[in-house]
VEXKOLDO-151820 format. One record per residue (C-alpha): residue in one letter; x, y, z. Coordinates in nm, 3 decimals. Layout:
N
@sedren: A | x: X | y: Y | z: Z
...
% end
This chain:
377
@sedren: X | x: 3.083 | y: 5.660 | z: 1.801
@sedren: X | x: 2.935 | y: 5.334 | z: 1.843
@sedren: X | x: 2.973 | y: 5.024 | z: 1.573
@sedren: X | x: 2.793 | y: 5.077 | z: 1.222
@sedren: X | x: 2.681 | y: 4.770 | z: 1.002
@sedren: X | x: 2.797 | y: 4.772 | z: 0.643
@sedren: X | x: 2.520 | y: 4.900 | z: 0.393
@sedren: X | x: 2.389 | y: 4.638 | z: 0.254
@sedren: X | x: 2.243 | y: 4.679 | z: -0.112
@sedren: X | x: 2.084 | y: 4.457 | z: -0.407
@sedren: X | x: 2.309 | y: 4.506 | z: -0.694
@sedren: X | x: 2.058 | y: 4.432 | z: -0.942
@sedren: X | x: 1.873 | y: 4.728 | z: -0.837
@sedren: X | x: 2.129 | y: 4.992 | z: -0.833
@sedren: X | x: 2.256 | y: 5.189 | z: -1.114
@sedren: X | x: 2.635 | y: 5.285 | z: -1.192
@sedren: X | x: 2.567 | y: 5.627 | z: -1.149
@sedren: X | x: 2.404 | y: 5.568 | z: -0.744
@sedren: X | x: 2.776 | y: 5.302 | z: -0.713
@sedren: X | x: 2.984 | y: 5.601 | z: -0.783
@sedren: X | x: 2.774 | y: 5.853 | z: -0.587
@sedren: X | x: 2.664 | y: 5.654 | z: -0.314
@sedren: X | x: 3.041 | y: 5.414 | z: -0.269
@sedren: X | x: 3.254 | y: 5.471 | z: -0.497
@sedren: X | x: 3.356 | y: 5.826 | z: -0.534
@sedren: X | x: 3.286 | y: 5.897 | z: -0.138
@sedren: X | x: 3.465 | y: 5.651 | z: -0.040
@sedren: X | x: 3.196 | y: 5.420 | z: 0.120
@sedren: X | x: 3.249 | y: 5.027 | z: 0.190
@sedren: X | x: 2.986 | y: 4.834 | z: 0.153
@sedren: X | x: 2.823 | y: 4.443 | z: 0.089
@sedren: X | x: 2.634 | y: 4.360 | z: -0.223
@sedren: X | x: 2.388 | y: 4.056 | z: -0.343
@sedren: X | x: 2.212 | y: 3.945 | z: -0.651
@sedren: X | x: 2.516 | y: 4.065 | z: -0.868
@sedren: X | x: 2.431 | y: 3.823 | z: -1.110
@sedren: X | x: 2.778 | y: 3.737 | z: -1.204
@sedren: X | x: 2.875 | y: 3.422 | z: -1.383
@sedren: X | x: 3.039 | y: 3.196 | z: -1.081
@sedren: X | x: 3.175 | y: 2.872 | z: -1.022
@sedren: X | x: 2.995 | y: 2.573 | z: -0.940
@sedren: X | x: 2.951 | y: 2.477 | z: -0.583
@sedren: X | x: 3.259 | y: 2.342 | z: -0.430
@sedren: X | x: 3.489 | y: 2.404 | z: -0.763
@sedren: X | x: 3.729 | y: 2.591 | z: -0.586
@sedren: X | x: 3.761 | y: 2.369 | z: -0.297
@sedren: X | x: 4.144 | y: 2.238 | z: -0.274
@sedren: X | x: 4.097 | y: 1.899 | z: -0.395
@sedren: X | x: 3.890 | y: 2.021 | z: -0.667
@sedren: X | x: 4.151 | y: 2.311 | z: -0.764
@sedren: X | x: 4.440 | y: 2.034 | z: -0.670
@sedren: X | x: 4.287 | y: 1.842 | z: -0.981
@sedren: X | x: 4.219 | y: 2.099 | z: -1.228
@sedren: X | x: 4.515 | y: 2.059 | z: -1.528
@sedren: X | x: 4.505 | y: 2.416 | z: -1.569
@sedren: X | x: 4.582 | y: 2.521 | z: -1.213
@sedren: X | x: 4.999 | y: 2.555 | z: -1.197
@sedren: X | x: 5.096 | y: 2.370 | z: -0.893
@sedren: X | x: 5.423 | y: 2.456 | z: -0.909
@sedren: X | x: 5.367 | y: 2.861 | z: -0.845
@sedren: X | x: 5.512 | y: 2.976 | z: -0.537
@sedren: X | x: 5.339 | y: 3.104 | z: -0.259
@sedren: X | x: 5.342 | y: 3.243 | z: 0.079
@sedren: X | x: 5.164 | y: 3.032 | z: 0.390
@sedren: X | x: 4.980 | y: 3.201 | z: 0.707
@sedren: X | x: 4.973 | y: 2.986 | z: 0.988
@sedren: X | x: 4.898 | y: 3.097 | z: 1.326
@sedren: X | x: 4.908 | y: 3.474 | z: 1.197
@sedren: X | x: 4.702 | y: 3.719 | z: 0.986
@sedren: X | x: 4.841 | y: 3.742 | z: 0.690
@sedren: X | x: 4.997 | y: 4.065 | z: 0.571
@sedren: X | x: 5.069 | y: 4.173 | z: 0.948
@sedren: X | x: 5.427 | y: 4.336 | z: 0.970
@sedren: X | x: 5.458 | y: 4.267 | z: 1.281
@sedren: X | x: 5.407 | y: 3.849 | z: 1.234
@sedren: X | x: 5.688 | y: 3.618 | z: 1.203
@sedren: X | x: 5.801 | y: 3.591 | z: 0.824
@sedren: X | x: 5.524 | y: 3.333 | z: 0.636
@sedren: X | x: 5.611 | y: 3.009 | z: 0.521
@sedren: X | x: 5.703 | y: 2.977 | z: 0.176
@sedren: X | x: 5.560 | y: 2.678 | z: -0.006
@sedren: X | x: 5.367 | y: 2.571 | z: -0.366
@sedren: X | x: 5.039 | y: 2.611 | z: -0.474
@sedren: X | x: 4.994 | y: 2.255 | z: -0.437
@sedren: X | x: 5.166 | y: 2.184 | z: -0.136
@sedren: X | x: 4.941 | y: 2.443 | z: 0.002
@sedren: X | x: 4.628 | y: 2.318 | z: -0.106
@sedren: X | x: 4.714 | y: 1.973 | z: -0.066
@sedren: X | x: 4.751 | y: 2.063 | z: 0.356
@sedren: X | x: 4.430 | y: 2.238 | z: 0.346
@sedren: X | x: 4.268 | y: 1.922 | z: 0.154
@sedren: X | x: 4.415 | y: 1.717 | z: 0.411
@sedren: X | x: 4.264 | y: 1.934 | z: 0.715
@sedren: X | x: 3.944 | y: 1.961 | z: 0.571
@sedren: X | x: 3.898 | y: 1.642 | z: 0.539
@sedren: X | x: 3.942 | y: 1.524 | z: 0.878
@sedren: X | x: 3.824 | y: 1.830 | z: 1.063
@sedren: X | x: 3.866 | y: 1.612 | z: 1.465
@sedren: X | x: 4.231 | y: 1.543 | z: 1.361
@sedren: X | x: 4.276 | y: 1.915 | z: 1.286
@sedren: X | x: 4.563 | y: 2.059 | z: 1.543
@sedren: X | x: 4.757 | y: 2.353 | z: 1.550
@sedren: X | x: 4.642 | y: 2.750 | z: 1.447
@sedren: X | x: 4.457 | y: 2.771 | z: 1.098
@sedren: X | x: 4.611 | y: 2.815 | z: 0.804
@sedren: X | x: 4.598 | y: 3.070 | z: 0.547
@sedren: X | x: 4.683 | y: 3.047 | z: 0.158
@sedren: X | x: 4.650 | y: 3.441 | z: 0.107
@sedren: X | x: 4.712 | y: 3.642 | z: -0.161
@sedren: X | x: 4.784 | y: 3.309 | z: -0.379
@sedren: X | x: 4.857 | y: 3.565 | z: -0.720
@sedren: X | x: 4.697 | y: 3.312 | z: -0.946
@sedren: X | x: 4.688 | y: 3.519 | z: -1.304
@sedren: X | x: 5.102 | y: 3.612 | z: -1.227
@sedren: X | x: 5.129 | y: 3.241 | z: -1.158
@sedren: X | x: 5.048 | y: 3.057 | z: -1.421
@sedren: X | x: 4.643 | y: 2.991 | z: -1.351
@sedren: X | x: 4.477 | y: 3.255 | z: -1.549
@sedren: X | x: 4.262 | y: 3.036 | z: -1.668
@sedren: X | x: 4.061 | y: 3.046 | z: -1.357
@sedren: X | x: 3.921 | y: 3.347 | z: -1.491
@sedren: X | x: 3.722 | y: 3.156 | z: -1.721
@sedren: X | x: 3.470 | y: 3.021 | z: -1.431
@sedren: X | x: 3.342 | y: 3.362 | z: -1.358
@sedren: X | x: 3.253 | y: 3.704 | z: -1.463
@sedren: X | x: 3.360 | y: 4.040 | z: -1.314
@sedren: X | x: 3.041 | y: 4.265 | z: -1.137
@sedren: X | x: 2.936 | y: 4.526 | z: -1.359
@sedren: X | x: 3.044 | y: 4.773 | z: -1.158
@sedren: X | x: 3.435 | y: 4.716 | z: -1.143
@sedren: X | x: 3.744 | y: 4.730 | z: -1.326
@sedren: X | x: 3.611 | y: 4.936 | z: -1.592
@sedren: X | x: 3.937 | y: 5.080 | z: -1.758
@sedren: X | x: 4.115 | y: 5.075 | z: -2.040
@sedren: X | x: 4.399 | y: 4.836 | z: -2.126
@sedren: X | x: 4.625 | y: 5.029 | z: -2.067
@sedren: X | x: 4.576 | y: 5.168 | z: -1.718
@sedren: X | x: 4.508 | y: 4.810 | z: -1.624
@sedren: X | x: 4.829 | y: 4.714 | z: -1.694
@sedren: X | x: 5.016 | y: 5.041 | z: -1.641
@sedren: X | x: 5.329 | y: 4.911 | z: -1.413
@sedren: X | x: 5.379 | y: 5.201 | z: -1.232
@sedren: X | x: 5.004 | y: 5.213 | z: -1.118
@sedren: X | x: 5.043 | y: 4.847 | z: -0.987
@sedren: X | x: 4.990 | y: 4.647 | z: -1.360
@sedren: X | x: 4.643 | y: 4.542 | z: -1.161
@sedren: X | x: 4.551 | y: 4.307 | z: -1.458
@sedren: X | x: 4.810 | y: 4.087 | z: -1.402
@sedren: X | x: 4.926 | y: 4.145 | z: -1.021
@sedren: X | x: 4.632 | y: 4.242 | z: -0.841
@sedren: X | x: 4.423 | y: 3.958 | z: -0.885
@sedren: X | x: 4.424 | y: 3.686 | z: -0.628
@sedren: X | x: 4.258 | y: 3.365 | z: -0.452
@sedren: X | x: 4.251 | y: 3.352 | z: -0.072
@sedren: X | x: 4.183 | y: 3.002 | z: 0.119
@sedren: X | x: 4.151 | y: 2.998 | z: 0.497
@sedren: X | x: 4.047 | y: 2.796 | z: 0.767
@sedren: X | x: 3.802 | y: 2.991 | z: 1.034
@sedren: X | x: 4.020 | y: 3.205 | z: 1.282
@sedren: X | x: 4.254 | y: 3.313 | z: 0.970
@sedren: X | x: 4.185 | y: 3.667 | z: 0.811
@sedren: X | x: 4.407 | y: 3.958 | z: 0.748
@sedren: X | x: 4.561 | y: 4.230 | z: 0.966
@sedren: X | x: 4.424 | y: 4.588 | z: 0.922
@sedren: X | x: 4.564 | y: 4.732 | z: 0.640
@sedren: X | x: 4.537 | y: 4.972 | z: 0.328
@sedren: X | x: 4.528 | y: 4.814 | z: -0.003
@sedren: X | x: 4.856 | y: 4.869 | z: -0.263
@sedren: X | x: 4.837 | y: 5.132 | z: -0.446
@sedren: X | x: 4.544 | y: 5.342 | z: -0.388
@sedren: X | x: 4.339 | y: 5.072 | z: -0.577
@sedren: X | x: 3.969 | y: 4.976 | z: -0.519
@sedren: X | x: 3.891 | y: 4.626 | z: -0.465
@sedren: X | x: 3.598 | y: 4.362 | z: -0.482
@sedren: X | x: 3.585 | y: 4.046 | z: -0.283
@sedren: X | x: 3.351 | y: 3.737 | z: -0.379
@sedren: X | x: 3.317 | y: 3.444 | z: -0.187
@sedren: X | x: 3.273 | y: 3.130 | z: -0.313
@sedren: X | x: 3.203 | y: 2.961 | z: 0.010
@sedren: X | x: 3.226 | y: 2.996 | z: 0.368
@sedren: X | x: 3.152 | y: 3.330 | z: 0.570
@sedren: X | x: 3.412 | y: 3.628 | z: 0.620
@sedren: X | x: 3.356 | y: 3.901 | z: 0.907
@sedren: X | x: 3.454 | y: 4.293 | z: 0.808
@sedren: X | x: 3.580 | y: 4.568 | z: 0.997
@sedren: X | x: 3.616 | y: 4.890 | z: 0.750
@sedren: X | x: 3.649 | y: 5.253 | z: 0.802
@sedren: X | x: 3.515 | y: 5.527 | z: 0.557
@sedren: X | x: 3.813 | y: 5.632 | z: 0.288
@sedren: X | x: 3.821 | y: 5.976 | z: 0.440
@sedren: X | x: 3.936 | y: 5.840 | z: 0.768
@sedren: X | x: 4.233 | y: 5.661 | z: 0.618
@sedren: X | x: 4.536 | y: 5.959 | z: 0.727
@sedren: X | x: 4.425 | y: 5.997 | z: 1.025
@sedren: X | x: 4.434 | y: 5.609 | z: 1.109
@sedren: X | x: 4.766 | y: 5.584 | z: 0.919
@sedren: X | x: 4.858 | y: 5.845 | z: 1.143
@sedren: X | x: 4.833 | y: 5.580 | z: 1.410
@sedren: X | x: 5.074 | y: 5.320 | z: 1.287
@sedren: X | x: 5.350 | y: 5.212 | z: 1.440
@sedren: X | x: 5.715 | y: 5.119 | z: 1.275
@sedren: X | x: 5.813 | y: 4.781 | z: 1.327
@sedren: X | x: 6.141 | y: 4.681 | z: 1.484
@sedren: X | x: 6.329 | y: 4.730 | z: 1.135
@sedren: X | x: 6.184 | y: 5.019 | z: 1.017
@sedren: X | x: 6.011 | y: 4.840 | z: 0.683
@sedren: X | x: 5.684 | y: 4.812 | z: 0.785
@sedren: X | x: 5.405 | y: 4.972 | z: 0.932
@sedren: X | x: 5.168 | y: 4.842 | z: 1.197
@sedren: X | x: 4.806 | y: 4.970 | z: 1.193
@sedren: X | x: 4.543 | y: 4.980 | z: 1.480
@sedren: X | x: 4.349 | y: 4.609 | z: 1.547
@sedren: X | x: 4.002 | y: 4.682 | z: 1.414
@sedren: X | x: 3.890 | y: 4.351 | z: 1.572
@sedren: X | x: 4.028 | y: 4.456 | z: 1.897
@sedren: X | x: 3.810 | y: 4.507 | z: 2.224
@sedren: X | x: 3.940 | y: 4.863 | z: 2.271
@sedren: X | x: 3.958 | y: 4.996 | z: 1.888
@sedren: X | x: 3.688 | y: 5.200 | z: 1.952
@sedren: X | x: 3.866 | y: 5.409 | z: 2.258
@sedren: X | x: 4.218 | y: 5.379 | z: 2.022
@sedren: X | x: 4.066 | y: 5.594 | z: 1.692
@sedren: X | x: 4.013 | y: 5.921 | z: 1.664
@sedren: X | x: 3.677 | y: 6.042 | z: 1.867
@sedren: X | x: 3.367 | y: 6.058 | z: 1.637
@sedren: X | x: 3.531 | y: 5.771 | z: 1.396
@sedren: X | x: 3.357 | y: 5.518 | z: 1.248
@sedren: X | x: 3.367 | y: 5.159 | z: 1.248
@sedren: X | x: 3.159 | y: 4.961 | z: 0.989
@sedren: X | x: 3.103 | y: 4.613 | z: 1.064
@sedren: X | x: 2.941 | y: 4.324 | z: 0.853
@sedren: X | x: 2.952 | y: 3.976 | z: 0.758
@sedren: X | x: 2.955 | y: 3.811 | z: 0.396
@sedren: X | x: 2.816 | y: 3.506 | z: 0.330
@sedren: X | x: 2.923 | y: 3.276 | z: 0.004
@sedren: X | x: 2.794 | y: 3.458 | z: -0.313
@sedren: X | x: 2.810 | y: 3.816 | z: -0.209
@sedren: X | x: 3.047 | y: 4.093 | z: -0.277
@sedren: X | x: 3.228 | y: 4.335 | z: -0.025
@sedren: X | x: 3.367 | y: 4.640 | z: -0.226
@sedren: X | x: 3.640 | y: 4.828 | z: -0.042
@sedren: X | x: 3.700 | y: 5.212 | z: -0.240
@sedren: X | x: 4.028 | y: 5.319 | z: -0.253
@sedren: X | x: 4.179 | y: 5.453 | z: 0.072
@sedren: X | x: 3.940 | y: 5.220 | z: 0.273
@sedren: X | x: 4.122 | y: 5.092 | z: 0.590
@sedren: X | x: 3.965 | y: 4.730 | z: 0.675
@sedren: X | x: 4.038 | y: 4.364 | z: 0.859
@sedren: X | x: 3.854 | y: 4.035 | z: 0.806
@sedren: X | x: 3.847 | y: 3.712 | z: 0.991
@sedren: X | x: 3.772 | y: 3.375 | z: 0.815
@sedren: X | x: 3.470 | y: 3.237 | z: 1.052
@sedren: X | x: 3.449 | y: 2.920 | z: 0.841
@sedren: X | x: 3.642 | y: 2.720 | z: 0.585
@sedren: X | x: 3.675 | y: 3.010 | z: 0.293
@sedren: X | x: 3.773 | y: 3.028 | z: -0.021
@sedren: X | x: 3.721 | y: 3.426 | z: -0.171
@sedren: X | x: 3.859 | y: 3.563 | z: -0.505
@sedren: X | x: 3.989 | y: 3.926 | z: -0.488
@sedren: X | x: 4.064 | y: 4.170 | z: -0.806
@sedren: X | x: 4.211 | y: 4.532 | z: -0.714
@sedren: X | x: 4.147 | y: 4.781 | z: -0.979
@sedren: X | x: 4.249 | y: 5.179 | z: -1.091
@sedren: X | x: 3.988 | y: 5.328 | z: -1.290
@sedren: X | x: 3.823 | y: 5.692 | z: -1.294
@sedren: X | x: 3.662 | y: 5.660 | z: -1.004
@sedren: X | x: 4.047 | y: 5.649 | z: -0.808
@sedren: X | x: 4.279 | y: 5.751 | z: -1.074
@sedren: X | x: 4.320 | y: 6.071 | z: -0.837
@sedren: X | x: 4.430 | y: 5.898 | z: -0.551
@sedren: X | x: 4.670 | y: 5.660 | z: -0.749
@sedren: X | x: 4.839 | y: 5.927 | z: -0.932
@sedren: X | x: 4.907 | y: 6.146 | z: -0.583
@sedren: X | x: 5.041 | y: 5.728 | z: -0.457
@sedren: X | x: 5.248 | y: 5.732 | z: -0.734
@sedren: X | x: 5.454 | y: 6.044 | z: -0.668
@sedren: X | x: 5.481 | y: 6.022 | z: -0.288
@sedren: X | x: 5.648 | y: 5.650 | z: -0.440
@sedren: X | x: 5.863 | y: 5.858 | z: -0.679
@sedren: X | x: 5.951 | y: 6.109 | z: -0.414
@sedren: X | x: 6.015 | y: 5.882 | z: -0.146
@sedren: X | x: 6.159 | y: 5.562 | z: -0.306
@sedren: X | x: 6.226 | y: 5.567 | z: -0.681
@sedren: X | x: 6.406 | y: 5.902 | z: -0.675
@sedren: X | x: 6.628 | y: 5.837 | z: -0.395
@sedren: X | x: 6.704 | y: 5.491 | z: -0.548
@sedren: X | x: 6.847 | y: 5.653 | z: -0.847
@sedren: X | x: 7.070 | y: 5.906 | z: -0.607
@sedren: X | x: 7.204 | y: 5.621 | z: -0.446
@sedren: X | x: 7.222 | y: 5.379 | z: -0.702
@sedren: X | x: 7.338 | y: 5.376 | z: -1.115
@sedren: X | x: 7.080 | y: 5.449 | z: -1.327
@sedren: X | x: 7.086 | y: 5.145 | z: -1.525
@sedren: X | x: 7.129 | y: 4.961 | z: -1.182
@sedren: X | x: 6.739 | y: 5.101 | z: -1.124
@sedren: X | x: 6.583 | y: 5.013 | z: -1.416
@sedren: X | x: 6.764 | y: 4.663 | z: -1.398
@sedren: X | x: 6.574 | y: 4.645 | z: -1.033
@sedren: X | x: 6.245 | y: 4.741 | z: -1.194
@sedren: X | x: 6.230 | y: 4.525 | z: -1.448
@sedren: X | x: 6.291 | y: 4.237 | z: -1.163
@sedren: X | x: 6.081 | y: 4.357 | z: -0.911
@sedren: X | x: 5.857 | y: 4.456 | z: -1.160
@sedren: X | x: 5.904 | y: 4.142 | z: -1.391
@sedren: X | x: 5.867 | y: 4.328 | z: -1.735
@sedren: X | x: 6.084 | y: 4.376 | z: -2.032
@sedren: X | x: 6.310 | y: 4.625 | z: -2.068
@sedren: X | x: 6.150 | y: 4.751 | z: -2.343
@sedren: X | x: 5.849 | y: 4.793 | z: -2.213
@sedren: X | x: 5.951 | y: 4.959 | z: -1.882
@sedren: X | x: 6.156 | y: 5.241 | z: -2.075
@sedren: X | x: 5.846 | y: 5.253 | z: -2.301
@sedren: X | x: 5.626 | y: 5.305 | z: -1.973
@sedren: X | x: 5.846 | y: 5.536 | z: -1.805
@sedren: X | x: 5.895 | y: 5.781 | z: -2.135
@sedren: X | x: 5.552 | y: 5.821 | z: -2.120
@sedren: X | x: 5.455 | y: 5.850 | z: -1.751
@sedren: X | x: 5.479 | y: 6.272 | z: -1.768
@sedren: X | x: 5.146 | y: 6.244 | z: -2.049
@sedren: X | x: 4.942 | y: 5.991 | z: -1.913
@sedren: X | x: 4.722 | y: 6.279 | z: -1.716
@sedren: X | x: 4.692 | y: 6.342 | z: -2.096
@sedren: X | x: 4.420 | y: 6.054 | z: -2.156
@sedren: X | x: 4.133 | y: 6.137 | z: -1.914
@sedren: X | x: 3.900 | y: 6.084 | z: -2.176
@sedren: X | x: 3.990 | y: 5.742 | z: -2.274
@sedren: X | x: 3.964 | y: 5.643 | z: -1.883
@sedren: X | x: 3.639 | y: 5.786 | z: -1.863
@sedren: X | x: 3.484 | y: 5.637 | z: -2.170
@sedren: X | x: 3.601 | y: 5.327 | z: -2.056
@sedren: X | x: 3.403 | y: 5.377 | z: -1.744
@sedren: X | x: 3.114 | y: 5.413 | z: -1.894
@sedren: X | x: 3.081 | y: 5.221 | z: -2.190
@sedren: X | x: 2.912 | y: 4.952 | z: -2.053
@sedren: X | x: 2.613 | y: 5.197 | z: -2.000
@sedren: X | x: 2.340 | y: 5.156 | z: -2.240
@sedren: X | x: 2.113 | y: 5.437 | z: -2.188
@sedren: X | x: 2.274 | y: 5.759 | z: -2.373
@sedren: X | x: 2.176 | y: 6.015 | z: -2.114
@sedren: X | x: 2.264 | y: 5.781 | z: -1.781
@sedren: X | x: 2.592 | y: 5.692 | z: -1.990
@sedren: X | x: 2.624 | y: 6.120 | z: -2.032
@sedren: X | x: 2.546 | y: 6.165 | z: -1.641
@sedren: X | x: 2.811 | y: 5.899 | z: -1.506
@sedren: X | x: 3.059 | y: 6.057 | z: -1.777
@sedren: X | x: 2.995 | y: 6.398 | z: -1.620
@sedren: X | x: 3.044 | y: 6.293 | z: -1.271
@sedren: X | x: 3.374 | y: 6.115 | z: -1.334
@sedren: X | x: 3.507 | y: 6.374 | z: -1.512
@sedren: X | x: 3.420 | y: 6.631 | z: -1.225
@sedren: X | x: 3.530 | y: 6.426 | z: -0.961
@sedren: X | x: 3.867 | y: 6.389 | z: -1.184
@sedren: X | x: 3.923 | y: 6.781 | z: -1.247
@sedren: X | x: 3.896 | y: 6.800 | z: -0.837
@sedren: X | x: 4.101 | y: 6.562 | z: -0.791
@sedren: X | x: 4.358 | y: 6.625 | z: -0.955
@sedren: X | x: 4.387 | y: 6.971 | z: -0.958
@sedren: X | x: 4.698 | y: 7.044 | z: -0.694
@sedren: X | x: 4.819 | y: 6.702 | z: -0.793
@sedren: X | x: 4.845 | y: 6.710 | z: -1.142
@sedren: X | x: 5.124 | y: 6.918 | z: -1.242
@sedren: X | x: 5.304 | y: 6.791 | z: -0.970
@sedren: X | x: 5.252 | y: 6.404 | z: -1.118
@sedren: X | x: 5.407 | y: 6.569 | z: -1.453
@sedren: X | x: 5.714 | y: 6.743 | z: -1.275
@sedren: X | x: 5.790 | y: 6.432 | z: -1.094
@sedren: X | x: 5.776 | y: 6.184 | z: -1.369
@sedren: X | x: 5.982 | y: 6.429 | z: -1.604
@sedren: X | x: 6.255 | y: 6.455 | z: -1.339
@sedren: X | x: 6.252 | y: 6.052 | z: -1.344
@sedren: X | x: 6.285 | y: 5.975 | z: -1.657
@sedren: X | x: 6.552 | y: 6.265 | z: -1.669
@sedren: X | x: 6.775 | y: 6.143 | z: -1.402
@sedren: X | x: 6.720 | y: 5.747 | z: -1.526
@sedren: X | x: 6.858 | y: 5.899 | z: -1.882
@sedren: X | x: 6.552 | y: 5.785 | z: -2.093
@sedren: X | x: 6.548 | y: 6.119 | z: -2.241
% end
């Protein structure tokens, strides 16, 4: 099947309940304009602008791309540096763009709220259509704590971008750029185990390397009848990736892009079934091999919560299934309109019973068997 552009669609004409029929729920990428979110000024997230900001923690550690795509397994490790050492080199290059040598560099995945610069958040507002969940579910650590650690800044010189890949955690995301121009390669959600399917293991075993989408031979690589949405975002617009959405993207000018992964109804299915192939697969064994307080003590590093509240979490990991309701209302509360507020409730909570129905007491058994054999009963 030959090359598909991304839809394209005006935000301020569509309605929550066409997003979740028509993207969100089927699992359908696509690029949207006029979402009439509050933004940053022109140029206010440039380096030297952000390198100047008193609010921006310069000290954070980070991890540089250069001469890669960041998060490809099969790249040599990235370079470990600040936030300000790492704007302060792409400052420099910008700013004498003849003198520029060498492959571009990437600052990706700069985790800006976990380091210290939350206060970003303050230049703009999140499209209507996202990250509507409740508090807790956005900052649920088993489901990925998205409020906190799924929220990032990317800034790349043209010819960086990021290897194909599935995002962490069966999360949904929404990309904004704030200037420059970003090319996308995507695949529908339902194509995601069957390209997965593809990977191959690198040399140690950790990580898994997925099929170029950019590549001149992609096409004759996937499955036959496979589709392979292509697009390009200019500054200002929004590419939405569902959950389960394979994609790539290549920096084709100076960018600077602000990406927030969230779980809310509309993938709380897929994170849940994530959540106990990770039990199954990783936490469970862990405990086998290791002490049980040896595992929590990992958690709450890798995790970087209290103890307190990771017992807390865990205790209460075989009831969350418990609170559909709350994660539905929180869906739609920003609807005004009683009965379009009734029909988006409806359709959540129908795409939620299918869902999760050979998933659900499975999630329960799993986490009970967790918090039995970590001793948190």
């Amino acid at each position: 099947m030959p090359f598909m552009e991304l839809p394209r669609v005006d935000a301020s004409e569509l309605s929550y309940k066409q997003f979740l029929l028509e993207f969100a729920l089927p699992g359908q990428p696509c690029i949207m304009y006029n979402c009439r979110m509050k933004s940053p000024a022109a140029n206010a997230w440039d380096p030297q602008a952000l390198l100047l900001r008193k609010d921006v923690d310069l000290s954070h550690e980070v991890s540089l791309t250069v001469g890669s795509l960041a998060g490809d397994a099969a790249a040599p490790p990235e370079r470990q540096s600040t936030v300000g050492e790492s704007l302060q080199l792409l400052a420099d290059r910008l700013a004498s763009p003849t003198q520029r040598t060498g492959p571009p560099v990437y600052l990706a995945a700069w985790d800006y709220v976990r380091g210290g610069s939350q206060a970003l958040k303050e230049d703009f507002t999140v499209p209507t259509f996202f990250e509507r969940s409740p508090a807790w579910l956005a900052n649920h650590v088993v489901l990925g704590n998205a409020a906190t650690d799924m929220q990032w800044l990317y800034l790349g010189e043209e010819g960086s971008g990021s290897a194909t890949h599935v995002d962490t955690n069966a999360s949904s995301a929404w990309l904004w750029v704030a200037r420059g121009r970003k090319r996308w390669r995507c695949l529908h959600a339902r194509d995601c185990e069957a390209v997965q399917a593809l990977g191959e293991c690198t040399a140690d075993g950790e990580g898994l390397v997925l099929p170029d989408l950019f590549s001149d031979d992609v096409l004759e690589r996937l499955p036959a009848g496979m589709c392979v949405y292509v697009g390009e975002q200019h500054a200002g617009e929004v590419c939405f990736n569902p959950s389960r959405c394979v994609h790539a993207v290549r920096n084709d000018a100076f960018t600077v892009s602000l990406t927030h992964n969230f779980i809310d109804a509309t993938n709380l299915s897929a994170a849940i079934a994530d959540a106990v192939a990770s039990m199954r697969t990783e936490l469970l064994p862990m405990v086998a091999e290791l002490s049980p307080k040896r595992v929590l003590k990992t958690l709450h590093r890798s995790l970087r919560v209290s103890k307190a509240q990771l017992s807390d979490t865990l205790r209460a990991l075989p009831s969350l299934l418990d609170h559909l309701d709350d994660v539905v209302d929180a869906a739609v509360a920003h609807e005004l309109d009683d009965v379009h507020k009734q029909e988006c409730a409806e359709v959540l909570h129908a795409h939620l019973h299918e869902g999760l129905r050979d998933i659900r007491e499975v999630f329960r058994k799993t986490s009970e068997e967790l918090v039995a054999v970590l001793e948190l009963t």
